[in-house]
C-alpha positions in Angstrom: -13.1 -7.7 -17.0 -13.4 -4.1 -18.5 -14.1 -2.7 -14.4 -10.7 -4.4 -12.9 -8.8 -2.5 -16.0 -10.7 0.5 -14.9 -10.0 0.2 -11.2 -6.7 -0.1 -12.1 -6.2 2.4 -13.9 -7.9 5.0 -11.6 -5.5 3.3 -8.8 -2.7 4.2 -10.7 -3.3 7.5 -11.6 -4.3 8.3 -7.8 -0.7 6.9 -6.6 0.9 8.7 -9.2 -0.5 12.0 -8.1 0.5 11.6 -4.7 3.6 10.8 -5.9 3.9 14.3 -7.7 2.1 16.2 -4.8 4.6 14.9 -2.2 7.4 15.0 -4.1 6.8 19.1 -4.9 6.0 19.0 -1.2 9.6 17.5 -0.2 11.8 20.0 -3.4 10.0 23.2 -1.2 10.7 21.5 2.4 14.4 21.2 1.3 14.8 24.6 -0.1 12.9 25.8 2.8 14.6 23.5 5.1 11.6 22.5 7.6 9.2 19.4 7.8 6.5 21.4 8.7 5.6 22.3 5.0 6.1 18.7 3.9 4.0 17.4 6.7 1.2 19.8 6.0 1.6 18.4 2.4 1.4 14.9 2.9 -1.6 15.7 4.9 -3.0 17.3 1.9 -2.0 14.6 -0.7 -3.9 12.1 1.8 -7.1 14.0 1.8 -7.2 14.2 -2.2 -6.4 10.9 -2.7 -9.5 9.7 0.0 -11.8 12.3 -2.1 -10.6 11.1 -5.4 -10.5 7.4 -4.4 -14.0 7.8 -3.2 -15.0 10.0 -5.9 -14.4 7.4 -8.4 -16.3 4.7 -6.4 -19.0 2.9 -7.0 -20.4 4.0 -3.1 -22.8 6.0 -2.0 -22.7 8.1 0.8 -25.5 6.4 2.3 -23.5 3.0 2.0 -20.1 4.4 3.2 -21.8 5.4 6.5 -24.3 2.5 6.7 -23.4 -0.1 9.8 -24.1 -3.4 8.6 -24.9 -6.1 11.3 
């Protein structure tokens, strides 16, 4: 039961960054007043949460690629 908690856990502090990251992204789009910034942004907080999500996996980078039949 000690790995779900984990999981969890991990989960949680992933959504809570990408909380933080996008909302710091949307305060300088609104004092900067384009959605170009916060786009760029949200593109970023996506690619850190897929490297920290995978990061903290239990995968290999042999089995994230592997094609099972």
């Amino acid at each position: 039961m000690e790995g779900g908690y984990q999981s969890l856990d991990i989960l949680l502090r992933i959504f809570l960054l990408d909380c933080y990251i996008n909302l710091a992204g949307w305060i300088v789009s609104a004092i900067a007043k384009t959605h170009k910034t916060y786009d760029l942004v949200g593109s970023i907080a996506y690619l850190t949460c897929c490297a920290l999500s995978l990061y903290n996996s239990d995968l290999t980078p042999m089995n994230i690629v592997q094609v099972k039949y």
